[in-house]
C-alpha positions in Angstrom: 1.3 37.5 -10.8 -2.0 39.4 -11.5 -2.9 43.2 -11.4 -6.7 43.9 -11.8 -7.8 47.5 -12.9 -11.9 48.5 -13.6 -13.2 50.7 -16.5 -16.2 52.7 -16.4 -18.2 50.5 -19.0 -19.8 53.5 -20.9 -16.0 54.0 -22.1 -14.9 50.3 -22.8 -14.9 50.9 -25.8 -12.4 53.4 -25.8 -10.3 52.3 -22.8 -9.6 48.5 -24.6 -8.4 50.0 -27.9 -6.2 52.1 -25.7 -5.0 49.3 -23.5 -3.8 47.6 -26.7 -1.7 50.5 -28.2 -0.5 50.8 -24.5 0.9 47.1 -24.7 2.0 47.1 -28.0 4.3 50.7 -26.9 5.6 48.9 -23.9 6.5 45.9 -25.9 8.2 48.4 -28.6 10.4 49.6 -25.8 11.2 47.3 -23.1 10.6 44.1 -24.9 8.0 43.2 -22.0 4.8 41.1 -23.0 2.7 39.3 -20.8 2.2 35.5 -21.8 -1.3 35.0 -20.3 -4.1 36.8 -22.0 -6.1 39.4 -20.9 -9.4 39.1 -18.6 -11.9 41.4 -18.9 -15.4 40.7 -17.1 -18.2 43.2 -16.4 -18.9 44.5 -12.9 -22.6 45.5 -12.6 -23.9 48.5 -10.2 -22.6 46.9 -7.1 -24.3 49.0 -3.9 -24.1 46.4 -1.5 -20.5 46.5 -0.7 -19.2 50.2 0.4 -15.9 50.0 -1.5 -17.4 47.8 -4.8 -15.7 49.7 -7.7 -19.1 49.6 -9.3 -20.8 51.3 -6.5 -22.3 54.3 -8.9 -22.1 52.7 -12.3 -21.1 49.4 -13.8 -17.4 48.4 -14.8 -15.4 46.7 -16.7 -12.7 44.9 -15.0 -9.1 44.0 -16.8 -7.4 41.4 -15.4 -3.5 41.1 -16.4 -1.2 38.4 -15.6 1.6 36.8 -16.0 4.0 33.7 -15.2 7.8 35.4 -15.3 9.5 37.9 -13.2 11.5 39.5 -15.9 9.8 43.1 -16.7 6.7 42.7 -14.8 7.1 45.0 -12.0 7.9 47.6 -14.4 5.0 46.6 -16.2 2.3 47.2 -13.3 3.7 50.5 -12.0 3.2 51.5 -16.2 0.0 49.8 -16.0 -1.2 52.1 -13.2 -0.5 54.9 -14.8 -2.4 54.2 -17.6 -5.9 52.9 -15.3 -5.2 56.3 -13.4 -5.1 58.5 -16.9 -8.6 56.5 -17.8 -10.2 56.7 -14.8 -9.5 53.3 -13.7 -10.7 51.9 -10.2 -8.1 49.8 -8.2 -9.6 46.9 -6.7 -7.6 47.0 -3.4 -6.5 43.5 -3.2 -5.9 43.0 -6.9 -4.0 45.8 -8.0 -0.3 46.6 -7.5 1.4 49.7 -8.0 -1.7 51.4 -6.5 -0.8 54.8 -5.3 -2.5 55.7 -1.9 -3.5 59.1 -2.9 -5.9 57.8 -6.2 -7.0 54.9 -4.2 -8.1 57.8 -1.4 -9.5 60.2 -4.5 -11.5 57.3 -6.2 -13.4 55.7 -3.2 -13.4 59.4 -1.4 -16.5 59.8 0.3 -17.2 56.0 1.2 -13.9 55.5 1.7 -14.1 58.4 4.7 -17.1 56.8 5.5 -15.5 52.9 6.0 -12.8 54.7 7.6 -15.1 56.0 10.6 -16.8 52.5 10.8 -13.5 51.0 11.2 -12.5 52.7 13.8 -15.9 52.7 15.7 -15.8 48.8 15.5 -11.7 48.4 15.6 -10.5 50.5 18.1 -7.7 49.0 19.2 -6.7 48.9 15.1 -6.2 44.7 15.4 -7.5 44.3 12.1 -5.7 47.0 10.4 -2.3 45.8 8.4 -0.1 48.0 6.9 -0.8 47.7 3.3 -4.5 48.8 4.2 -3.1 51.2 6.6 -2.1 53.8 4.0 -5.6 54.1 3.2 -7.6 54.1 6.3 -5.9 56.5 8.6 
């Protein structure tokens, strides 16, 4: 179990100490603490893919995992909330608890963009699931 969230680098700084005060609150009052550590790579200005995260500016992306069940669903919907209050970026396929509507506000105008393309080259919607259908329709 992984959820991955990007940070505008230019606030890492910032965003990290937070992250820690975050855990350290949710351990204070559910008990919950992740048992794998923390990821964190950098994400350089990425304009080659149309929904890179890093598109406009570099990131920082925080992976968190863990090995139980016990807590960590809670933990991810509280985790999303936090990337969405510091302007985190979902990475699509890595992030859980993402909420259609910031995933829609964050990639906005490429996002409308990939959505035209995709239906111009996929009609018939074959390649279009339901997980990415909340996003592309």
């Amino acid at each position: 179990r992984h959820s991955t969230w990007c940070f505008p680098a230019s606030d890492f700084s910032v965003v990290i100490k937070a992250y820690r005060e975050f855990c350290r609150a949710i351990l204070a009052a559910s008990g919950f603490r992740t048992d794998l550590p923390v990821v964190g790579y950098r994400l350089g200005r990425d304009t080659s893919a149309l929904l890179s995260p890093s598109f406009d500016e570099p990131y920082v992306a925080l992976r968190s995992a863990c090995t139980f069940d016990k807590g960590w669903e809670d933990f991810v919907i509280d985790l999303a909330e936090f990337a969405e209050k510091w302007s985190g970026l979902p990475l699509i396929s890595q992030s859980r608890a993402l909420r259609a509507e910031h995933v829609i506000q964050s990639y906005n105008r490429r996002l409308d963009f990939f959505r035209r393309m995709r239906r111009k080259l996929d009609p018939d919607q074959r390649l279009l699931n339901p997980f990415l259908a909340q996003f592309m329709q």
